[in-house]
N, C-alpha and C positions, 0 to 999 in steps of 0.2 A: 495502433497496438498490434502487438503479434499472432500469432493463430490460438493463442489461449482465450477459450470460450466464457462469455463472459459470464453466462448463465449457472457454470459449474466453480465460477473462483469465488475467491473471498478479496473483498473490496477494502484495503486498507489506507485508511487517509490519514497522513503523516502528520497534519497542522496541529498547529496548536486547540486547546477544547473550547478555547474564544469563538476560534477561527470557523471551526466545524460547526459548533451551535449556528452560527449567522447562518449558513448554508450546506449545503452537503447530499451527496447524493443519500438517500434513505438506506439504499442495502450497503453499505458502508461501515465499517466499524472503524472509529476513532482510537488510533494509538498514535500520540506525539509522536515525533522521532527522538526527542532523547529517552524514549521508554522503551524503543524497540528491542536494545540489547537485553532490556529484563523478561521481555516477553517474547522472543522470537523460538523458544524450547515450545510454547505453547501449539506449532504451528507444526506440522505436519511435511517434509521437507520435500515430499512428494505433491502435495495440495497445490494449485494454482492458485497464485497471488498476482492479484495487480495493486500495483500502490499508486497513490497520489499524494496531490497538497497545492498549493496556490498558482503554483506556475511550473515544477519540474525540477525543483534543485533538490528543497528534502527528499521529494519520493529516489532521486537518483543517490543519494545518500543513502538512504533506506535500501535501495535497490543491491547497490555494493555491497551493503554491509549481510544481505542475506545471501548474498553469492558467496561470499566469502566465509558464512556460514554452509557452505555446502546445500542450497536451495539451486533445482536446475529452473523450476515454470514459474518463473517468476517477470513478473514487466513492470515498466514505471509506464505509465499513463498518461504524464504530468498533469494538467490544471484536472481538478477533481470532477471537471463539467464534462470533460471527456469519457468520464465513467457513466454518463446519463444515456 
Protein backbone atom coordinates (compact mmCIF):
# COMPACT_ATOMS: atom_id res chain seq x y z
CA UNK A 1 0.00 0.00 0.00
CA UNK A 2 1.08 3.57 -0.38
CA UNK A 3 2.12 5.96 2.46
CA UNK A 4 -1.66 6.45 3.52
CA UNK A 5 -1.84 5.58 7.20
CA UNK A 6 -3.74 2.98 7.88
CA UNK A 7 -4.90 4.02 11.31
CA UNK A 8 -6.38 7.57 9.99
CA UNK A 9 -8.38 5.92 6.64
CA UNK A 10 -11.67 4.44 6.25
CA UNK A 11 -11.59 0.66 5.19
CA UNK A 12 -13.83 0.17 2.24
CA UNK A 13 -14.55 -3.39 1.15
CA UNK A 14 -16.14 -3.68 -2.29
CA UNK A 15 -17.58 -7.42 -2.24
CA UNK A 16 -20.49 -8.48 -2.20
CA UNK A 17 -22.62 -8.66 1.60
CA UNK A 18 -22.32 -12.57 1.17
CA UNK A 19 -18.80 -12.12 0.71
CA UNK A 20 -17.89 -9.64 3.54
CA UNK A 21 -20.19 -11.60 6.12
CA UNK A 22 -17.98 -15.03 5.66
CA UNK A 23 -14.99 -12.78 6.38
CA UNK A 24 -13.73 -9.31 6.60
CA UNK A 25 -11.50 -7.17 8.24
CA UNK A 26 -13.65 -5.74 11.35
CA UNK A 27 -12.70 -1.78 10.89
CA UNK A 28 -14.14 -2.13 7.54
CA UNK A 29 -17.14 -0.92 6.08
CA UNK A 30 -19.03 -3.00 3.56
CA UNK A 31 -20.26 -1.06 0.37
CA UNK A 32 -20.68 -3.47 -2.81
CA UNK A 33 -19.30 -1.88 -5.87
CA UNK A 34 -22.30 -1.47 -7.79
CA UNK A 35 -23.40 0.77 -4.69
CA UNK A 36 -20.48 2.97 -4.74
CA UNK A 37 -21.76 5.40 -7.32
CA UNK A 38 -24.77 5.99 -4.98
CA UNK A 39 -22.66 6.42 -1.99
CA UNK A 40 -19.44 8.04 -2.90
CA UNK A 41 -21.00 12.04 -2.04
CA UNK A 42 -21.12 10.39 1.41
CA UNK A 43 -17.33 10.54 1.50
CA UNK A 44 -15.17 13.27 2.13
CA UNK A 45 -12.83 13.83 -1.05
CA UNK A 46 -10.05 14.76 1.20
CA UNK A 47 -10.51 11.61 3.72
CA UNK A 48 -8.19 8.62 3.08
CA UNK A 49 -9.57 5.54 1.66
CA UNK A 50 -8.35 2.37 1.15
CA UNK A 51 -10.53 -0.13 -0.70
CA UNK A 52 -10.54 -3.76 -1.16
CA UNK A 53 -12.39 -7.00 -2.19
CA UNK A 54 -11.35 -10.68 -2.95
CA UNK A 55 -8.45 -10.29 -4.94
CA UNK A 56 -7.93 -6.63 -6.57
CA UNK A 57 -10.19 -6.21 -9.56
CA UNK A 58 -13.36 -4.56 -7.90
CA UNK A 59 -11.43 -2.50 -5.42
CA UNK A 60 -9.41 -1.26 -8.71
CA UNK A 61 -12.73 -0.55 -10.21
CA UNK A 62 -13.83 1.31 -7.23
CA UNK A 63 -10.45 2.85 -7.13
CA UNK A 64 -11.01 4.58 -10.72
CA UNK A 65 -14.18 5.38 -10.44
CA UNK A 66 -13.28 7.55 -7.17
CA UNK A 67 -10.39 9.27 -9.10
CA UNK A 68 -12.47 9.99 -11.47
CA UNK A 69 -14.62 11.39 -9.02
CA UNK A 70 -11.96 13.77 -8.05
CA UNK A 71 -10.66 11.66 -4.71
CA UNK A 72 -6.69 12.39 -4.51
CA UNK A 73 -5.69 9.69 -1.02
CA UNK A 74 -7.16 7.04 -2.17
CA UNK A 75 -5.47 3.11 -2.77
CA UNK A 76 -6.71 -0.08 -3.73
CA UNK A 77 -5.29 -2.79 -1.25
CA UNK A 78 -6.67 -5.58 -3.18
CA UNK A 79 -7.46 -9.11 -1.21
CA UNK A 80 -9.30 -7.50 1.96
CA UNK A 81 -6.41 -9.70 4.23
CA UNK A 82 -4.17 -7.02 3.21
CA UNK A 83 -6.02 -4.48 5.26
CA UNK A 84 -5.44 -6.76 8.62
Amino acid sequence: MSSIDKNEAIIIDVRTTGEFNEGANPLSINIPLNLIPVKINEFNKEQAIILCCASGGRSESALNFFIANGFKNVVNAGPWQNTL
